[in-house]
C-alpha positions as CSV (number, residue, x, y, z in Angstrom):
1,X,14.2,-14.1,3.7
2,X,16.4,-11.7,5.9
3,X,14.8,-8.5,7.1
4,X,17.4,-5.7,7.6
5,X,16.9,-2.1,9.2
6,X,18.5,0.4,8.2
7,X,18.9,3.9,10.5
8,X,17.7,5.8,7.8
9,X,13.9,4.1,7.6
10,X,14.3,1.9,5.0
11,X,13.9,-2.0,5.2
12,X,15.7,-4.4,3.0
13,X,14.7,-8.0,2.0
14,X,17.5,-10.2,1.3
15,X,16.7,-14.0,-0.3
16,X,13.6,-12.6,-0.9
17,X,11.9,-14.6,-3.8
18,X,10.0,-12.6,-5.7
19,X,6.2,-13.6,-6.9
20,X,3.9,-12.8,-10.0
21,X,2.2,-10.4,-7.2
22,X,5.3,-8.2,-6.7
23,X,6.0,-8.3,-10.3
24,X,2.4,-6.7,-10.6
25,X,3.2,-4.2,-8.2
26,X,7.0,-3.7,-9.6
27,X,5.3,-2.8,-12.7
28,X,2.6,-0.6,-11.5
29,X,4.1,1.3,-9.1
30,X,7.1,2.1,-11.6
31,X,4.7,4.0,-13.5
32,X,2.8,5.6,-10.4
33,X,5.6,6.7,-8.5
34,X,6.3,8.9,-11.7
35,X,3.8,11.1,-11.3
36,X,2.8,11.8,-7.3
37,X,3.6,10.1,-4.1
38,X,2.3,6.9,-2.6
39,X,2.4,4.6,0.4
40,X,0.9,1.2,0.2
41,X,-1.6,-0.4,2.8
42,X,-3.1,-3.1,3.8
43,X,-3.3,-6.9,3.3
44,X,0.0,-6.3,1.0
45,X,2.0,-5.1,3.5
46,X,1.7,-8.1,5.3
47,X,2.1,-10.6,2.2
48,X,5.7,-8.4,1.2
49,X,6.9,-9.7,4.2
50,X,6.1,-13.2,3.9
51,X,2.7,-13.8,5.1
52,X,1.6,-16.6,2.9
53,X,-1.6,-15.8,1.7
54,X,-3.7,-14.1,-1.1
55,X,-4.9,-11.0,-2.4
56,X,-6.8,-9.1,-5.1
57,X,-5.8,-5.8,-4.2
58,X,-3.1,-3.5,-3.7
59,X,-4.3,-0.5,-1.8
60,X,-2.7,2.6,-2.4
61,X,-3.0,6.1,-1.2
62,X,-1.7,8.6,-3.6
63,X,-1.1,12.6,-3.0
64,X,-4.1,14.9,-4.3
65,X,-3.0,15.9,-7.8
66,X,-4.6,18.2,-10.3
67,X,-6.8,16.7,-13.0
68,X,-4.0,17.2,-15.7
69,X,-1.2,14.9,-13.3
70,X,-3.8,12.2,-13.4
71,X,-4.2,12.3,-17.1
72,X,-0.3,12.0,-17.3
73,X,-0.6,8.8,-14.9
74,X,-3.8,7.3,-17.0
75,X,-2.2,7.9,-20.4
76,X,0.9,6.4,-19.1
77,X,-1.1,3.5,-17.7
78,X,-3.1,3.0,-21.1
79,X,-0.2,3.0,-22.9
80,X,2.1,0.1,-20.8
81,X,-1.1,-2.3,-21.2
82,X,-2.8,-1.3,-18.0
83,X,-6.7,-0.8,-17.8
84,X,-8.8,1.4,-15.3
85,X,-11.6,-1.2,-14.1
86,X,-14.0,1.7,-13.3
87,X,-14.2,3.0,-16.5
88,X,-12.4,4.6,-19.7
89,X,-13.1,8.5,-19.3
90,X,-10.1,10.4,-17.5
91,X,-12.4,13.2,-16.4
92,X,-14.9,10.5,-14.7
93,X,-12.6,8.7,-13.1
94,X,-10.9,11.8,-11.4
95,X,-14.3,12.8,-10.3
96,X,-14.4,9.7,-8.8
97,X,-10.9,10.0,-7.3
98,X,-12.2,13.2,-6.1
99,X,-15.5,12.2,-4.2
100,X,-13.2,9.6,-2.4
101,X,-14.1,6.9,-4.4
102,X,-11.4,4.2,-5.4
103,X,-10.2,3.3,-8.8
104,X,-9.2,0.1,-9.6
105,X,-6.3,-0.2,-12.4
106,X,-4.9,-3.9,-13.7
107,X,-3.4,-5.3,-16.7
108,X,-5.3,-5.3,-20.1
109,X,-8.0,-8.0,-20.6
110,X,-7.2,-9.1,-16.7
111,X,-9.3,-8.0,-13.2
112,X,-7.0,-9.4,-10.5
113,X,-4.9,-8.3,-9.3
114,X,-5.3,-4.7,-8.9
115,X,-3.6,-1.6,-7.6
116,X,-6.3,0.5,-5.6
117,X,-5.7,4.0,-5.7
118,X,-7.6,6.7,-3.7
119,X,-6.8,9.9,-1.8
120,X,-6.3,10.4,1.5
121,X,-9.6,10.5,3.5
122,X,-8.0,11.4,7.0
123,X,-5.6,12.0,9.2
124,X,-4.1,8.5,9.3
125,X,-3.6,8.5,5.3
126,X,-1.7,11.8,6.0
127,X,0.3,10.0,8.5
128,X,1.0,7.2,6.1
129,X,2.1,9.3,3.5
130,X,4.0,11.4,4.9
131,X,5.7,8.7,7.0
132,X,6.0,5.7,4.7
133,X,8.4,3.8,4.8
134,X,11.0,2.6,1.9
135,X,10.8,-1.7,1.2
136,X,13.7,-3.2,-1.1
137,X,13.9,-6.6,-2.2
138,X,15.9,-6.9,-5.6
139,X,14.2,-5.2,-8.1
140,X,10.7,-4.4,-5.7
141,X,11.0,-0.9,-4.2
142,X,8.2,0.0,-2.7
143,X,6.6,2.8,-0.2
144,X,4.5,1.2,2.9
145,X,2.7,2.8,5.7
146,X,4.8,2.8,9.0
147,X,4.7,-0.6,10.9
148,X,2.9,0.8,13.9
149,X,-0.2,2.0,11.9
150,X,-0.5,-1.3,9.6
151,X,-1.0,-3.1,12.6
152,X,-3.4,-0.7,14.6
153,X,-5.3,-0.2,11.2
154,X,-5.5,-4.2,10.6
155,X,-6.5,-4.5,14.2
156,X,-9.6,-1.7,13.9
157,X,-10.2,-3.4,10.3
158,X,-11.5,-6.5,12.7
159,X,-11.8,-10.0,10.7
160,X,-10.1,-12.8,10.8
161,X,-7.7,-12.0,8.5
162,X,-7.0,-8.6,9.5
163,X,-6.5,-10.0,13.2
164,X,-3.8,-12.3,11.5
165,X,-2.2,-10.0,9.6
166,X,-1.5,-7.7,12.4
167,X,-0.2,-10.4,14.9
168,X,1.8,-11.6,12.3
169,X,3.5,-8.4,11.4
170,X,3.6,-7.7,14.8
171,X,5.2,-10.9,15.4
172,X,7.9,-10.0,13.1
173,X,8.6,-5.9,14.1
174,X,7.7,-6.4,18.2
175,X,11.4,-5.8,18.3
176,X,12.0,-2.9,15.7
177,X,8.7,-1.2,16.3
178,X,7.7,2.1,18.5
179,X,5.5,0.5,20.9
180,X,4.5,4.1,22.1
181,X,3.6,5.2,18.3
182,X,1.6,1.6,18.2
183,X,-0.4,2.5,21.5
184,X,-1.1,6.0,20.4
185,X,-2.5,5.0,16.7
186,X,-4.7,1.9,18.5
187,X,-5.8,4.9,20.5
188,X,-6.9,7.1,17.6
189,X,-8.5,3.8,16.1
190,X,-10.1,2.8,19.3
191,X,-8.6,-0.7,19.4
192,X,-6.9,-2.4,21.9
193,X,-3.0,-2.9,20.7
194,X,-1.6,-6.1,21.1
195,X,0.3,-7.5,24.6
């Protein structure tokens, strides 16, 4: 797989094979990215970009919407033979959504894997939403959080695999990154960045 960077701050993926995972997440975030904006975080990031290991969940922070945009997105969901895990009542899960709980949402009669949606919580989320960061690799278009806060976040996260995920990525970037945007989010996490 060849990473290419364009000026314009999106990445592209050449000869990248795509897995069942990234078909998961083709399919779900073509219906999410309908309805509000997201950026995804986490252990996925890290997998995208060739990190050979697992996961169960895609975590995704999503824009506060009103309680009738998240019936559009559920409905929509319901209907393409998606499930909510946390439950069936739209009004229930939003109040959930709303008291910064996340929901959990996977194909019909299935529980992994999952997209995680949630609101933003804090500043950082902010940050990643409103400076994600476009991934294409054939059909997979997808919004990540910015380089330099996936690997402070992984770093604060602190286990094993966390640690592993964000020397990996930064393995990969420590050429492309901002190293003063990565020292000033380790900062705000109160982790040490990486040497």
């Amino acid at each position: 797989m060849d990473i290419k960077f364009l000026h314009d701050g999106v990445i592209i993926l050449e000869n990248k094979t795509l897995n069942k995972l990234d078909e998961f997440v083709i399919d779900a975030i073509s219906i999410l990215e309908r309805y509000v904006e997201y950026v995804i975080v986490s252990g996925y990031v890290a997998i995208l970009f060739g990190r050979a290991r697992g996961t169960e969940d895609i975590d995704t922070i999503i824009s506060r919407i009103s309680f009738e945009r998240f019936k559009e997105i559920y409905d929509d969901f319901i209907s393409s033979n998606f499930e909510f895990l946390n439950g069936d009542d739209p009004q229930e899960l939003y109040e959930m959504l709303q008291e910064g709980l996340p929901l959990r949402i996977s194909k019909s009669g299935r529980i992994f894997p999952n997209l995680e949606i949630k609101f933003p919580k804090n500043e950082l989320h902010l940050i990643a939403l409103k400076e994600r960061i476009l991934v294409k690799a054939g059909q997979l278009n997808v919004y990540i959080s910015p380089i330099e806060l996936q690997i402070a976040y992984k770093l604060y996260l602190g286990s094993d695999r966390d640690y592993e995920d964000a020397y990996f990525l930064y393995e990969l970037f420590k050429d492309a990154i901002n190293k003063e945007k990565l020292e000033m989010f380790c900062r705000k996490l109160g982790v040490n960045p990486i040497e």
